[in-house]
PDB file with one MODEL, atoms N, CA, C and O in Angstrom:
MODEL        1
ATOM      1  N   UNK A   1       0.848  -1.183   0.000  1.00  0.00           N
ATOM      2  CA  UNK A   1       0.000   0.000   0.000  1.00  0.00           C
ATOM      3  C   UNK A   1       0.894   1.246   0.000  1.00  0.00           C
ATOM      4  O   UNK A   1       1.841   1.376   0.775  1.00  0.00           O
ATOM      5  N   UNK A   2       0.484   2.280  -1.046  1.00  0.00           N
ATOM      6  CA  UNK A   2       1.172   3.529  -1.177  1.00  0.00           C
ATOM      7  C   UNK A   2       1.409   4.118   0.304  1.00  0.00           C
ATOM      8  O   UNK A   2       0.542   3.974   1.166  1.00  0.00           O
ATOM      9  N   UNK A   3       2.699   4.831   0.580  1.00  0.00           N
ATOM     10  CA  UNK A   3       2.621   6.032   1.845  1.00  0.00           C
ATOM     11  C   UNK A   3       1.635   7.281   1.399  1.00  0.00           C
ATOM     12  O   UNK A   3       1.712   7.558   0.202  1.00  0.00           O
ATOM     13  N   UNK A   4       0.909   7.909   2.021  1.00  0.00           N
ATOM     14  CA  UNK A   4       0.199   8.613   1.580  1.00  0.00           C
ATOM     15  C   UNK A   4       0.764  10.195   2.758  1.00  0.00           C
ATOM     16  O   UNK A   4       0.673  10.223   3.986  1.00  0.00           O
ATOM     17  N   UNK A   5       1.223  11.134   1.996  1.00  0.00           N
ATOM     18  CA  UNK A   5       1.872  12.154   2.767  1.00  0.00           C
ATOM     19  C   UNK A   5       0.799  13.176   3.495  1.00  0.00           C
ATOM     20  O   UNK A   5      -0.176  13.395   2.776  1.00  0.00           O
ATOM     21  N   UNK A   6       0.778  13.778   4.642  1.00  0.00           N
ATOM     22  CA  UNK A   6      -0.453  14.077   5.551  1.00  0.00           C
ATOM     23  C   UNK A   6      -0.813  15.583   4.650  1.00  0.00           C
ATOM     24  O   UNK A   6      -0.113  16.316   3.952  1.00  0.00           O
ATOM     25  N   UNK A   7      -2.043  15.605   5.000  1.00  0.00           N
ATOM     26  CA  UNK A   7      -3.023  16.692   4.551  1.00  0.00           C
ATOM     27  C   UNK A   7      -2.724  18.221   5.255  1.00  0.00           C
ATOM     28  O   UNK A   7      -2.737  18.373   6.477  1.00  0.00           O
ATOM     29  N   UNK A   8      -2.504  19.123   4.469  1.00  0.00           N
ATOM     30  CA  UNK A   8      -2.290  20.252   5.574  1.00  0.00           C
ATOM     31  C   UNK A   8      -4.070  21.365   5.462  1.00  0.00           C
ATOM     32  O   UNK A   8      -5.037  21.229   4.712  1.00  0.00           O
ATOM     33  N   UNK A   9      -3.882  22.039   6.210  1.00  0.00           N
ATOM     34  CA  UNK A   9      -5.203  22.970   5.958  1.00  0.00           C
ATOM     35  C   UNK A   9      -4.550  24.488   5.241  1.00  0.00           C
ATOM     36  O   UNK A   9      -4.012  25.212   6.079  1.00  0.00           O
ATOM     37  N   UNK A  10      -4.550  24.850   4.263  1.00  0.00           N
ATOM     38  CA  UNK A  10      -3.951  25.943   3.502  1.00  0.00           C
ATOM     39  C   UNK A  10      -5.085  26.842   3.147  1.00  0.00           C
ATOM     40  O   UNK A  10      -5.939  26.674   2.275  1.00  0.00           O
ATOM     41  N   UNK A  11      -4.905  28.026   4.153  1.00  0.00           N
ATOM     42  CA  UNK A  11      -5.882  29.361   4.174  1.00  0.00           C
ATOM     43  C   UNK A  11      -5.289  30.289   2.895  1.00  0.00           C
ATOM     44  O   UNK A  11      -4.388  30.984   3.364  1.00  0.00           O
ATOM     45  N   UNK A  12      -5.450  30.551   1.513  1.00  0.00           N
ATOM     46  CA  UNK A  12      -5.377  31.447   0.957  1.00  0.00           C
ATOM     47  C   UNK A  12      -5.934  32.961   0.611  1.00  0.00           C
ATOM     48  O   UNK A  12      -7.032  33.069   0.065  1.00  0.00           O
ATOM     49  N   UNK A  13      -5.212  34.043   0.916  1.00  0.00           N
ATOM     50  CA  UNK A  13      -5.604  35.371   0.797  1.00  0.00           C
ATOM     51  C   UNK A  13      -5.149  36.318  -0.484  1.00  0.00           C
ATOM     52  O   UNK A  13      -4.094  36.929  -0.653  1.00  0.00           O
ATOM     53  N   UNK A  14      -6.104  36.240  -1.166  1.00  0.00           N
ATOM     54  CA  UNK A  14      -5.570  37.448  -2.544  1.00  0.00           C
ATOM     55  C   UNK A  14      -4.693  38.911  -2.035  1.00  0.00           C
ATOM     56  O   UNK A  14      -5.150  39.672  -2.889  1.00  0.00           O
ATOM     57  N   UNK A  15      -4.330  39.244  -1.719  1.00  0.00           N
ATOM     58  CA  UNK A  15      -3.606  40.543  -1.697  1.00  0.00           C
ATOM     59  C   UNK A  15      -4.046  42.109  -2.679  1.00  0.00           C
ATOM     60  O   UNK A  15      -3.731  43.294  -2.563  1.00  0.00           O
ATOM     61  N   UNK A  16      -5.063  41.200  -3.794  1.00  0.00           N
ATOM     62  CA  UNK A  16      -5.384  42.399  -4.188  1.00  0.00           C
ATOM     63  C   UNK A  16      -6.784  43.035  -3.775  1.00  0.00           C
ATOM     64  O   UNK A  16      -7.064  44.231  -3.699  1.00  0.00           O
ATOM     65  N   UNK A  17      -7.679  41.811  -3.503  1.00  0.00           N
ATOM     66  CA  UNK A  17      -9.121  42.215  -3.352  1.00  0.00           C
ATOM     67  C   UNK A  17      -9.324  41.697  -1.969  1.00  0.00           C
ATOM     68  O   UNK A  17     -10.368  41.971  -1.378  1.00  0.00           O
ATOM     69  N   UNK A  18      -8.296  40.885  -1.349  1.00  0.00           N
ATOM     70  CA  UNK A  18      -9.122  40.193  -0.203  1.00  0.00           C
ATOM     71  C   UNK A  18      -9.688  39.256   0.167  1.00  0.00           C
ATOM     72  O   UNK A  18      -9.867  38.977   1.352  1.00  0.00           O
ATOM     73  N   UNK A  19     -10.285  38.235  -1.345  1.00  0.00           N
ATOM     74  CA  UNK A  19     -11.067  37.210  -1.253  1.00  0.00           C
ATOM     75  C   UNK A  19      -9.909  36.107  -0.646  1.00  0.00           C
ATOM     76  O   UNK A  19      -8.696  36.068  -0.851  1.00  0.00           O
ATOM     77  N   UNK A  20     -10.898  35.113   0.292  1.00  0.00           N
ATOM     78  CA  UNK A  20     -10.050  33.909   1.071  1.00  0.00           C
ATOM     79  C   UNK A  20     -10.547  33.151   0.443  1.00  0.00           C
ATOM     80  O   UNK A  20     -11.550  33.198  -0.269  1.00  0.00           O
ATOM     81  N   UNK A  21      -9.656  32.171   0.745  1.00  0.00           N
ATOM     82  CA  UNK A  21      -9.840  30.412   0.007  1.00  0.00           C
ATOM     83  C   UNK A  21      -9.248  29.681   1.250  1.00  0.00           C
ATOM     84  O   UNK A  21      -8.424  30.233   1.979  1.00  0.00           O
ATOM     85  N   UNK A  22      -9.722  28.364   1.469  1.00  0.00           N
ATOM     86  CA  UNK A  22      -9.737  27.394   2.498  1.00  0.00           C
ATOM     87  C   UNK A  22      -9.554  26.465   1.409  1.00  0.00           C
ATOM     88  O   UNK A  22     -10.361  26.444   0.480  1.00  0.00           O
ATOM     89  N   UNK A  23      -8.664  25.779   1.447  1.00  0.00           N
ATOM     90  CA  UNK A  23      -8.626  24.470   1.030  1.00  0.00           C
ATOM     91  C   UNK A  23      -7.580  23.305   1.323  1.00  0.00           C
ATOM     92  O   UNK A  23      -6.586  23.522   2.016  1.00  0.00           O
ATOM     93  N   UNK A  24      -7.746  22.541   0.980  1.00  0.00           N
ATOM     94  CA  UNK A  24      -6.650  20.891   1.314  1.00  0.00           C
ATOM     95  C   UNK A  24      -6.027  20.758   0.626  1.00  0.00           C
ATOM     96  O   UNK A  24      -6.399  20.481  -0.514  1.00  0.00           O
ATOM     97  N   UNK A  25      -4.134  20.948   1.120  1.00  0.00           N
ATOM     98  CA  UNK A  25      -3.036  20.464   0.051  1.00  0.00           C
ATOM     99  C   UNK A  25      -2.298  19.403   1.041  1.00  0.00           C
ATOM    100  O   UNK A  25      -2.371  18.972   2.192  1.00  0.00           O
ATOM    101  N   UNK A  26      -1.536  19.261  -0.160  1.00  0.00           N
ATOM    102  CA  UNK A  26      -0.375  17.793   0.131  1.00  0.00           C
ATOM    103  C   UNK A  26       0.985  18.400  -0.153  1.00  0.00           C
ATOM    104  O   UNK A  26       1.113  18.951  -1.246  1.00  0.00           O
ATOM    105  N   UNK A  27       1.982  18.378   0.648  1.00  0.00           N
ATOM    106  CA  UNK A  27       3.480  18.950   0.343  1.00  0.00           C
ATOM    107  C   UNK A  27       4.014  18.443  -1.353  1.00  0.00           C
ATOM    108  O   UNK A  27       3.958  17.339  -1.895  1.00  0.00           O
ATOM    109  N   UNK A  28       4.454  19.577  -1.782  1.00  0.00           N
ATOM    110  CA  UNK A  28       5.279  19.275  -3.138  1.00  0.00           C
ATOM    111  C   UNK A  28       6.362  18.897  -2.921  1.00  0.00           C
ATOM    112  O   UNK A  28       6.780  19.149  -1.792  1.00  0.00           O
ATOM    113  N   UNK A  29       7.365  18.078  -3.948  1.00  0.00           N
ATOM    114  CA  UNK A  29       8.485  18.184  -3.865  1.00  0.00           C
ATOM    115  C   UNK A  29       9.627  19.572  -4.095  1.00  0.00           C
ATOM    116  O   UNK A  29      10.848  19.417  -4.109  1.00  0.00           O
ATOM    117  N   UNK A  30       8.978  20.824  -4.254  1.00  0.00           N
ATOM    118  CA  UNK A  30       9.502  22.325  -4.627  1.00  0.00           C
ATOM    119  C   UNK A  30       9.588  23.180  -3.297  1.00  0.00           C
ATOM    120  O   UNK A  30      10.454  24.036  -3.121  1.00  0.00           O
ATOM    121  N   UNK A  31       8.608  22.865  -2.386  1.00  0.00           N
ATOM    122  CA  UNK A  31       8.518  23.148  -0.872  1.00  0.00           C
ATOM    123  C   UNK A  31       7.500  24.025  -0.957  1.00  0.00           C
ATOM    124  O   UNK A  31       7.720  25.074  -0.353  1.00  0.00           O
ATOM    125  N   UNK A  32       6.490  23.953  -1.487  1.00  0.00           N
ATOM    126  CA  UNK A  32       5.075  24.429  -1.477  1.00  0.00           C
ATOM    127  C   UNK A  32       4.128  23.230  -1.337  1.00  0.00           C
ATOM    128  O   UNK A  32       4.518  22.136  -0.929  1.00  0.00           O
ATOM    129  N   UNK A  33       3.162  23.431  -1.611  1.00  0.00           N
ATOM    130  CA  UNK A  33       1.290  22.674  -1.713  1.00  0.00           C
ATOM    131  C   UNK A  33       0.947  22.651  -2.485  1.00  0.00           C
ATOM    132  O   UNK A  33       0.918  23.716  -3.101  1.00  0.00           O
ATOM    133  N   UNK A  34       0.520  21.712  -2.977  1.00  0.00           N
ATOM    134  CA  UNK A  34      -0.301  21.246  -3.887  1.00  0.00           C
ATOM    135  C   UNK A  34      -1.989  20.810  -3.869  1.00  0.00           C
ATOM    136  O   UNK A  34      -2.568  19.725  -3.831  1.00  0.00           O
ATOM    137  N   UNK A  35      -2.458  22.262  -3.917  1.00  0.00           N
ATOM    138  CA  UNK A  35      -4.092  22.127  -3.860  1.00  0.00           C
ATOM    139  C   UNK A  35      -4.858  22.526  -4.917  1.00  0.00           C
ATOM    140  O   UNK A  35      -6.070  22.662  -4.748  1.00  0.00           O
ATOM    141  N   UNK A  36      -4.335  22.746  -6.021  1.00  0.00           N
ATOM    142  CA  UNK A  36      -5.612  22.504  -7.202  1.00  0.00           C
ATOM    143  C   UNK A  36      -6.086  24.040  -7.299  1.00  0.00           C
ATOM    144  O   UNK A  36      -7.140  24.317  -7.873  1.00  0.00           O
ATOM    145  N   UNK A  37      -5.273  25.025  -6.718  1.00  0.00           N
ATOM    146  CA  UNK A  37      -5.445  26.358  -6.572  1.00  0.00           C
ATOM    147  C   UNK A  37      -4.833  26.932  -7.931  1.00  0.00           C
ATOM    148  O   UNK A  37      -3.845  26.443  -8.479  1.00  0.00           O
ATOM    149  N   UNK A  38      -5.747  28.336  -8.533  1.00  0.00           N
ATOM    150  CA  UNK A  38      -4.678  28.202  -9.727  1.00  0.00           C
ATOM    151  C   UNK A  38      -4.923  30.060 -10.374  1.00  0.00           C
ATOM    152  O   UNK A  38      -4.189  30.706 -11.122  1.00  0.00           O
ATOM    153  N   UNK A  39      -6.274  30.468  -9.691  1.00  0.00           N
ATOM    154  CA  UNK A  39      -5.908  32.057  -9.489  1.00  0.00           C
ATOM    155  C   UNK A  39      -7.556  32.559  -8.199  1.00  0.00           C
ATOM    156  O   UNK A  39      -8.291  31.747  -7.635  1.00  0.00           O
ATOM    157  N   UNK A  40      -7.603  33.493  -8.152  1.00  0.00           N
ATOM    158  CA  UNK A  40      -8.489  34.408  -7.556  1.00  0.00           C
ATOM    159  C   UNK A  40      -9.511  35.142  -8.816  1.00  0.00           C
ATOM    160  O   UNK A  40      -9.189  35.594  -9.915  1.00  0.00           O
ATOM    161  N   UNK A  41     -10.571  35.064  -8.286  1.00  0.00           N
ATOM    162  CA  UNK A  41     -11.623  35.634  -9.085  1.00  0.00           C
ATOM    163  C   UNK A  41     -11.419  36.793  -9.855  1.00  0.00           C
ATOM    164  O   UNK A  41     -11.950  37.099 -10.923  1.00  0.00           O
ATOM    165  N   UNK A  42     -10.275  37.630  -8.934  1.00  0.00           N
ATOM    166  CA  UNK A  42     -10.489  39.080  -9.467  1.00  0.00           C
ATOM    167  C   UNK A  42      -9.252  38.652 -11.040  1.00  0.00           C
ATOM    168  O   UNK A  42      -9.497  39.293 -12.063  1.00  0.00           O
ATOM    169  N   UNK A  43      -8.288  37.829 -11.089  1.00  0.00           N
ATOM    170  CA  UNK A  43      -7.434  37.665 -11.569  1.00  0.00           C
ATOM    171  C   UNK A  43      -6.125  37.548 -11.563  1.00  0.00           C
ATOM    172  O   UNK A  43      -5.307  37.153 -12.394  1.00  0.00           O
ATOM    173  N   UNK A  44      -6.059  37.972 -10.446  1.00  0.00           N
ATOM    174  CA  UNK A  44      -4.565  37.613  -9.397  1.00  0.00           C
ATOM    175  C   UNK A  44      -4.183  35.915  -9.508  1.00  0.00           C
ATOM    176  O   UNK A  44      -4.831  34.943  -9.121  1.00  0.00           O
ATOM    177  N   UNK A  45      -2.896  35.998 -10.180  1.00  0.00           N
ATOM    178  CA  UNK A  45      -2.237  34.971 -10.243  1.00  0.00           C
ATOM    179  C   UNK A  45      -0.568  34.704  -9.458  1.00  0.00           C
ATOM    180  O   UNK A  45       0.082  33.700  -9.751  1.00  0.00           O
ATOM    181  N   UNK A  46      -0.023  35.785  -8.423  1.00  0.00           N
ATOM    182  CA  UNK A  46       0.405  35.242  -8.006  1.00  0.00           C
ATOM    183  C   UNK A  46       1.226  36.604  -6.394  1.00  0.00           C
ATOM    184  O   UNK A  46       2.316  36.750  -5.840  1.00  0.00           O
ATOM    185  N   UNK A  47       0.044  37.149  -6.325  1.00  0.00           N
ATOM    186  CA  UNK A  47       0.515  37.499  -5.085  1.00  0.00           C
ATOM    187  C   UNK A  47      -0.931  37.366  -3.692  1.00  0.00           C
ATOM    188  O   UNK A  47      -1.981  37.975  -3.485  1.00  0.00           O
ATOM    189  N   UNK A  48      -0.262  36.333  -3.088  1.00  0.00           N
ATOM    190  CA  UNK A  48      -1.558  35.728  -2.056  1.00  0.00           C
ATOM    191  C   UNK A  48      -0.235  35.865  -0.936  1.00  0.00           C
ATOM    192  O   UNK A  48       0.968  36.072  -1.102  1.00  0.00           O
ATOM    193  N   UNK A  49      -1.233  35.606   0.482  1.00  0.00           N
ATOM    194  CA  UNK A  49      -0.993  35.156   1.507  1.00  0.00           C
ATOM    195  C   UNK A  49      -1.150  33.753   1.957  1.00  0.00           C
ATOM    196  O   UNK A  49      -2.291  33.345   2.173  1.00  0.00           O
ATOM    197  N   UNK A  50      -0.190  33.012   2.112  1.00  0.00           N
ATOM    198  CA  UNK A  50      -0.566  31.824   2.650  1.00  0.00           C
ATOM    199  C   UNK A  50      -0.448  31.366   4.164  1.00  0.00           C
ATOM    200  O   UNK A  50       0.711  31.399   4.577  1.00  0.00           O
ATOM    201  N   UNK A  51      -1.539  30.885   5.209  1.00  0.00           N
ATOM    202  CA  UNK A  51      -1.354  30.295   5.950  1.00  0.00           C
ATOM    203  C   UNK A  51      -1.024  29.061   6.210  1.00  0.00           C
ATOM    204  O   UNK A  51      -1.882  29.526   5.460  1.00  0.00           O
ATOM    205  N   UNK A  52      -0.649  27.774   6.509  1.00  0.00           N
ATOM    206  CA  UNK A  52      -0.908  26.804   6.459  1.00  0.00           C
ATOM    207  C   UNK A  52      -0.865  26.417   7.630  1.00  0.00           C
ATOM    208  O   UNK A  52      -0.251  27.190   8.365  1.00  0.00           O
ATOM    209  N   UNK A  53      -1.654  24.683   8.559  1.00  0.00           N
ATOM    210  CA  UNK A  53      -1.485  24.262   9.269  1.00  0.00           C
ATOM    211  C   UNK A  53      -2.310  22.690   9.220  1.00  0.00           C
ATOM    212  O   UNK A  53      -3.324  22.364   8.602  1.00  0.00           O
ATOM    213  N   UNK A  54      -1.334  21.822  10.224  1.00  0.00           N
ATOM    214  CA  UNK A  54      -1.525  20.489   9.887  1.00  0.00           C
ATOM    215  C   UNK A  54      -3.266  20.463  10.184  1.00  0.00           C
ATOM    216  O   UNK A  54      -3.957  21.237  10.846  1.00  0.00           O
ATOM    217  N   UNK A  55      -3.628  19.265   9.418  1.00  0.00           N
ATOM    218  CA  UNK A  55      -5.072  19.087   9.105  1.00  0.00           C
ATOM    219  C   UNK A  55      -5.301  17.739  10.443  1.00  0.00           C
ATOM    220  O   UNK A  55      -6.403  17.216  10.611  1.00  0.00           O
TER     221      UNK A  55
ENDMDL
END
């Protein structure tokens, strides 16, 4: 059976408008998360706030 690497809880914040995102990632091998995140409504693609903490 695969190791399966633990779930973190990753709070995302746009920086330009404000909108948050809550969602579930898995550590990359680059030293980020990997959650299927990929911009903000307003169009912001790459200045957020990230929180993270174990799930």
């Amino acid at each position: 059976m695969p190791e399966t690497k633990q779930r973190y809880k990753v709070t995302i914040r746009c920086q330009n408008c404000g909108e948050k995102y809550i969602l579930r990632g898995r550590p990359n091998e680059n030293g980020g998360f990997d959650t299927g995140f990929k911009r903000c409504v307003c169009g912001n693609e790459t200045a957020f706030d990230l929180d993270v903490a174990p799930e």
